[in-house]
N, C-alpha and C positions, 0 to 999 in steps of 0.2 A: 686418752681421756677426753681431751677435745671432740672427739666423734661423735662420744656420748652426747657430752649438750646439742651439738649440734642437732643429733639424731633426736631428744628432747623437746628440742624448740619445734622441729616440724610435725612432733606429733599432738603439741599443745596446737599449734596452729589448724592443723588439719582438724582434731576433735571439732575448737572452736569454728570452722568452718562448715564442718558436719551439722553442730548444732544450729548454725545459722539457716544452715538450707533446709534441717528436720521442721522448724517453726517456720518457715517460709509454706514448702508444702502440709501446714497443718490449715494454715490459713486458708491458701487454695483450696483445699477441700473443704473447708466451710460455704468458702465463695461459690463453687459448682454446688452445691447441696442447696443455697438458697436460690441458685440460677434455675436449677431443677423444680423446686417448690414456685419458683415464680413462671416457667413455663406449665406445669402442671394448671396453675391456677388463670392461665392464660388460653388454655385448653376449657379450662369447665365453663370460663368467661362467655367465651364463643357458643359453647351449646345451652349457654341459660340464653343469649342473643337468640339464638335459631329455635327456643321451645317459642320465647316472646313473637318474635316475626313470623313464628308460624301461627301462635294464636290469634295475631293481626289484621294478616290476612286471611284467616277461614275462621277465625270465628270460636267459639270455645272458652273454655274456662283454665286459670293455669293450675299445676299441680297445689296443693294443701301443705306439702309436708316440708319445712324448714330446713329439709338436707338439700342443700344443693342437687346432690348427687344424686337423688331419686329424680332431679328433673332431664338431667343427659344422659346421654347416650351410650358413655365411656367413663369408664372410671381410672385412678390412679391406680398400678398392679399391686402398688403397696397399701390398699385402702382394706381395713378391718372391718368396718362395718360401724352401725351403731352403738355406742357404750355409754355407761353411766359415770365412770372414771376415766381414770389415766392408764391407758396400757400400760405395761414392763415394757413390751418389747418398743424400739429406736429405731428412728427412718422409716414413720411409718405414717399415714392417713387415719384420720378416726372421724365419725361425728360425735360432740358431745353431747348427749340427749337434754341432759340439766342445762347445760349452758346457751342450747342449742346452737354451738358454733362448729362448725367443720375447723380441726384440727390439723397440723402436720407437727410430730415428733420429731425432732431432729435429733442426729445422732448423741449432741453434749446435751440433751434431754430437755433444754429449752422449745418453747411450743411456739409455732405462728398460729394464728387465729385469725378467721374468715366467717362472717357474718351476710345469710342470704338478706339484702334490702327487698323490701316489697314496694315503700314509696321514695314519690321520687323526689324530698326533699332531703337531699343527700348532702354532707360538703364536697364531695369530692365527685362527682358527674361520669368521672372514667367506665368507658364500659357498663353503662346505664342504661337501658332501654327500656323507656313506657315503666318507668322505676322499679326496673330489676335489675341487681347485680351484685354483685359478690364482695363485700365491703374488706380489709386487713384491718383489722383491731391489733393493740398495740401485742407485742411478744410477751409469752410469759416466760420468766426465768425458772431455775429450783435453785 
């Protein structure tokens, strides 16, 4: 009878250990999902930089259209395209036409949100050039 418990306790333990490491790596994958979205956005950063320094030096006029995305050269694999809502689908790139903010869906359905700046009285300077750059607005939840 004694085995039992014993065999008991180590299976409350272990569950309870399971559980700790299941929420551990939930976290984690949140954590890379926004490291992702923040690389991504560090990528389009760079090519609104190099549409700007090219306008600079030769001269020209910059793109018209409030999507980031029409002004580089590479896009995110997971980017949809223009909409007027909120997609169904998760972990994904959208612009939103109404809002006009370039979107990321993340998988627990909550949104980042990215605003192209055109002047350059910004608060925040980062990755600004000739006041272009790509602003994060606050997250949206559901």
């Amino acid at each position: 009878m004694r085995r039992y418990y014993e065999f008991a306790v180590v299976v409350v333990l272990i569950s309870i250990l399971a559980l700790v490491l299941l929420k551990a790596l939930g976290r984690a994958s949140n954590e890379m999902e926004e490291a992702g979205v923040q690389a991504d956005v560090a990528a389009i950063r760079i090519g609104l930089m190099e549409v700007v320094a090219h306008r600079e030096t030769f001269g020209g006029s910059l793109p018209k259209s409030d999507n980031p995305l029409d002004w580089v050269a590479s896009r995110p694999g997971n980017y949809l395209g223009e909409m007027d809502g909120v997609p169904d689908s998760n972990a994904v790139w959208y612009f939103d036409h109404q809002a006009r903010e370039l979107v990321y869906r993340f998988r627990d359905g909550h949104r980042a949100r990215f605003r192209l700046s055109r002047d350059g009285n910004v608060d925040s300077p980062k990755a600004v050039v000739a006041g272009v750059g790509l602003l994060r607005l606050e997250d949206q939840r559901e």
